[in-house]
Every structure is written in C-alpha cells, then in structure tokens.
N, C-alpha and C positions, 0 to 999 in steps of 0.2 A: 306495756300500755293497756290501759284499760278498755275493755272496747264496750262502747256503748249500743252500736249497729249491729243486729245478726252477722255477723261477717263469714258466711259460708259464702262461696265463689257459685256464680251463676253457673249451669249445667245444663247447656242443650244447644242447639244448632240457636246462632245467631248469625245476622243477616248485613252485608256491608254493604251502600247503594254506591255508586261512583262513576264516574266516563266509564269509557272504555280504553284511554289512555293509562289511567290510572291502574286499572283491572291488568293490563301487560303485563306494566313494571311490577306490579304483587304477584305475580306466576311465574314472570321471569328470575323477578331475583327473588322470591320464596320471603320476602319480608313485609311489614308495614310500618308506613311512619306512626309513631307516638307523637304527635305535635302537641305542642306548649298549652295546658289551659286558657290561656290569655283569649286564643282566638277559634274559642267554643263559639256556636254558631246564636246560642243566645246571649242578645247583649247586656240583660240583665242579671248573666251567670251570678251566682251568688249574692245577687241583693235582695232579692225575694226572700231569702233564709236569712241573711240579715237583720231585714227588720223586724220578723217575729224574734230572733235572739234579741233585737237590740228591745223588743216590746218586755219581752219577757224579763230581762237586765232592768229594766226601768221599776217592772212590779215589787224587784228588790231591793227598790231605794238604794242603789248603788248612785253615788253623787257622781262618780268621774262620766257614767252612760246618762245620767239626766242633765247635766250639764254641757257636753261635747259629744254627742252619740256618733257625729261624722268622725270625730279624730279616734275615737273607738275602734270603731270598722276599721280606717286605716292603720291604725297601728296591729290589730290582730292582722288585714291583707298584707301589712309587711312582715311579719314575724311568720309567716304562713308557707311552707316550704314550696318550690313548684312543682307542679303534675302535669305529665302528660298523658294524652286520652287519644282513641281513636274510636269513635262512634259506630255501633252498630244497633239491631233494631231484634226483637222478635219479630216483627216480619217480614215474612220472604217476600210478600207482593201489595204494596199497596200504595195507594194511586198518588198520596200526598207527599210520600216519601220519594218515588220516581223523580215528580216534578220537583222538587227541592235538592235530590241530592246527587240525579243521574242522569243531569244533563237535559233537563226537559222532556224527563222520558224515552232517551233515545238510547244513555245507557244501561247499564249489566247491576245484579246486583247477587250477590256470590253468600253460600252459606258457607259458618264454618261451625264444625262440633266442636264446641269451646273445652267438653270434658278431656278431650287430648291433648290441650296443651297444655298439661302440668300445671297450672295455676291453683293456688292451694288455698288464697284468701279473698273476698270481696274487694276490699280497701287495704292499698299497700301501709307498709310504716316508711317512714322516713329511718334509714339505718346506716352508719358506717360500714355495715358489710355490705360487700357487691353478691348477696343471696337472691335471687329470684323470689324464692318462696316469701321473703319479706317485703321485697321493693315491688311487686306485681302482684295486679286483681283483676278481679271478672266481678264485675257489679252491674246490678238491676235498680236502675235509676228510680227512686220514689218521688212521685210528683204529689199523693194524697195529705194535704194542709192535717188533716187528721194526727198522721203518720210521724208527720215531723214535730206536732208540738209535740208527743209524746217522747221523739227522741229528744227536744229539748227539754223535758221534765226530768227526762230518765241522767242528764247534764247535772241539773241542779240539785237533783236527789243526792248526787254525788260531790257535787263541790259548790253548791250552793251556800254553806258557811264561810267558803275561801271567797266564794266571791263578795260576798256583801261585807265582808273584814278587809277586802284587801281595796290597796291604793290603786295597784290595776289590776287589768285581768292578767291571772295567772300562765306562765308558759305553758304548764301541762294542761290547761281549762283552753288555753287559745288550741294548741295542738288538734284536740279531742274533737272541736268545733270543727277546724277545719278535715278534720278527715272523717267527720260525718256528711261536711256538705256535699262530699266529694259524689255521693250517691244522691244530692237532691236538685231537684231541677222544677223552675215554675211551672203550674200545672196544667198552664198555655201548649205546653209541650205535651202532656199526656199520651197523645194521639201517639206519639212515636214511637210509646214502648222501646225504650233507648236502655240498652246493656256496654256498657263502659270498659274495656280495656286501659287499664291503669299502671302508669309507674311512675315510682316516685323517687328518684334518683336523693343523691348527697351532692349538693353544686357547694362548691367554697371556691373564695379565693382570697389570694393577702388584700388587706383594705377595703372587705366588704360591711359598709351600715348597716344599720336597722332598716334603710332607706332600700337598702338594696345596692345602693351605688361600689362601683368597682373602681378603688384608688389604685389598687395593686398592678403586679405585672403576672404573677403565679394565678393560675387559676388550679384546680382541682375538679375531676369528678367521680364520683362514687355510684358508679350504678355496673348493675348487673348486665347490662345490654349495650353497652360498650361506651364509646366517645359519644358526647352530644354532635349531633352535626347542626349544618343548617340550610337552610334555603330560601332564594327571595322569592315575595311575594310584592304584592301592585304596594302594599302601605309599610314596608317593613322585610329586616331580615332576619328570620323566625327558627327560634332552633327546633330539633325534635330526636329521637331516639328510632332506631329500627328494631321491632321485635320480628323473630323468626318463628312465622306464622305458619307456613309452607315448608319449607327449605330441607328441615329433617324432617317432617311428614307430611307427605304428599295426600294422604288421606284423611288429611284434616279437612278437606276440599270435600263438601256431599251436595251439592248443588251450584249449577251456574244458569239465575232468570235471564234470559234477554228481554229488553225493554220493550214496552207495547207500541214505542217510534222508532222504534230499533231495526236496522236493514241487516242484521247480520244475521248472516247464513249460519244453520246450525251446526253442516256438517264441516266448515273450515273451522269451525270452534274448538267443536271434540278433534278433531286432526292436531290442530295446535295446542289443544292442552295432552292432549297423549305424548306429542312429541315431548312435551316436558317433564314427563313422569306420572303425570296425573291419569289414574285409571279409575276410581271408587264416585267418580260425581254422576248425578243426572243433568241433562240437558233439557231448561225449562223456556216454556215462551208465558208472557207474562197473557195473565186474562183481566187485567184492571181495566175498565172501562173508562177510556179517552171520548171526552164531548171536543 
C-alpha cells in the first residue's frame, strides 16, 4: 500500500479523560475498548474532508463527482473498511477537555507512554493477517485545512490519471482516502490535540453487499485483538475490540490527574492502584481553573 501520510506512530505520553468508572474497569482488567468509528464524538466525522475531496474531484472534470457527488461519498463510506478508535489527547490537563469527556470535571484523566506499546505505524492497513504491527496505530490527528489539501494533492499526483479516466473511483484510490481520513479531523476540534489509537480489523461474512448488509449466517473476523465484542448503549448496540493497554505493562501507566471537581482522595488511589501492580505513576491534582 502506498502511503500517502507520514505514517511514523505518535511517541510520547498521551492523555485519556474518562469517569472514574470507566478508569477501574482499564486498571482492573489492564485493557481498553477500541469502539466502532461510527460513534466518534464528532458528528461530522469525515465530512469535512469530504468535501474538499469531493471539491477537489470536481476540479478534474470527473462527470460521476459532478453529477452525483452524495452517491460518491456513499459509495466510497461503503467500500471503506471499519475502524475503531479510542481517543486520547496531548494534554494531561485542560479545562475543556475535563468538562467534555470526565464527567464534568469530576473525573480522572490517566497518561500513557504510547512508545511501549509496540505499535509500529500511524494508520493501520486493512490485512488478512491477524499482525498487530499492521492492523494497529498511534496517530496524531491533523486538523490544519493547509495539511490536508496537500495530502489531497499528494492523492492526485498519484492517481490523478486513474481518476479522471475511470467510470468510478478506483478500489485502491478509495482505500488510500480512507486511511488518510483516518488522521483528520474538522478544525472546530483543534483545541483537543487528539492522538488516535487505531485498528483496523478484517470483518467478512457470507452475504455481505456493498451496502454492508449481512444476508449470511457465517460471520468471520480477522484481527489481531481478538473477537469483536459488544455493548449497549442508550441509541444502539455498538461493537468494539479490547487492546491490552495495562495488562502486560503495568508501567505503561506515568500519570494519574484527578479532576478539579473531583472528591477523591489521593492516598486511596495510590493504595489501589499499587494493589494492582502499578508502581512507576505520579499522582496528580488537576490546576485548571473552574469559574
């Protein structure tokens, strides 16, 4: 696969904000959910980058993008493999993040040094093998409009002939797109400095469309991180994967902030994460200024 993105893997402590519920269950059982991109917390995940592709598609007189540019978009969203993500931030403490993703400020938000968890590229591939090193990434989200049309040029420089000859867009041209978007994010987000944990598993099953839809009774999955599982949620029942985050390194753990509404006691914290193996963290109290 050609890669059009720098795809070296992010390197440094990154920041995960959550309850404090949430915070147990990842210490207790040493994992984190991968959940489904579908229910990224923005809701115009990948239409922003959309329409400068689909802008850019139009400058090349492609008739099927100036003609039908929504059936475009869907046919590349359906031919587009699924990913799951679990969000994390460059930073360890700040105020907008609290209130958005840790409960109102009340929860925890934990570092990890991403350099030990073996992850060896930015953006996974889509692969029949169940490799790690291919189906998992550490990516540093680009929000800079700059950024991205370049990566969209650095597209066309390369299959810019295939696309303006061909009837649609091409599988490997669709491909490429989608695991560029996978690092981009509207620039409304900026603020979050968001670094992406990513896999991208092989889901088949007998009788699956274009559409997606499942006629079959066999399903199949190909990933490195075991069985899809699932769980409900208030609109849906939402699959996701568990990476093992903790479990065989405990010292992946270098920081746990408690929250600036936060009532927990510091010293039952360190007691309980000791009990569980964890010795290498600091114990932080948040200083973000609450009006």
């Amino acid at each position: 696969m050609i890669e059009v993105v720098e795809n070296q893997p992010y390197k440094g402590v990154i920041y995960h904000y959550c309850s404090w519920e949430a915070f147990y269950s990842i210490v207790t059982s040493g994992v984190i959910r991968l959940g489904w991109s579908g229910r990224m917390n923005d809701l115009s995940e990948g239409n922003w980058f959309a329409s400068l592709l689909l802008e850019r598609l139009q400058k090349e007189h492609f008739e099927e993008v100036k003609n039908n540019p929504n059936e475009v978009w869907e046919t590349w969203r359906a031919n587009t493999p699924d990913f799951y993500f679990s969000s994390f931030s460059k930073l360890g403490d700040d105020l907008g993040m609290w209130r958005s993703y840790a409960n109102q400020a009340s929860g925890v938000c934990f570092g990890v040094d991403s350099s030990v968890l073996g992850i060896t590229r930015a953006v996974p591939m889509r692969n029949i093998l169940s490799v790690k090193d291919l189906q998992l990434g550490c990516a540093e989200v680009i929000y800079e409009p700059d950024r991205v049309s370049d990566i969209i040029e650095n597209l066309f420089s390369l299959f810019g002939e295939q696309v303006r000859t061909a009837e649609s867009l091409p599988i490997e041209v669709q491909m490429l797109f989608a695991q560029a978007s996978l690092r981009i994010k509207n620039p409304a987000f900026a603020s979050e400095q968001e670094v992406r944990l990513i896999h991208s598993p092989l889901l088949m099953s007998e009788g699956v469309g274009m559409d997606g839809d499942i006629d079959g009774k066999k399903t199949n999955t190909t990933s490195a991180l075991g069985d899809l599982k699932f769980s409900p949620y208030s609109d849906q029942i939402g699959g996701y994967f568990e990476l093992d985050l903790f479990r065989d390194n405990k010292d992946a753990l270098v920081s746990v902030n408690i929250g600036p509404r936060s009532v927990q006691v510091p010293f039952h914290l360190e007691v309980f994460l000791k009990q569980h193996g964890y010795q290498k963290f600091k114990t932080l109290r948040s200083s973000a200024p609450l009006r």
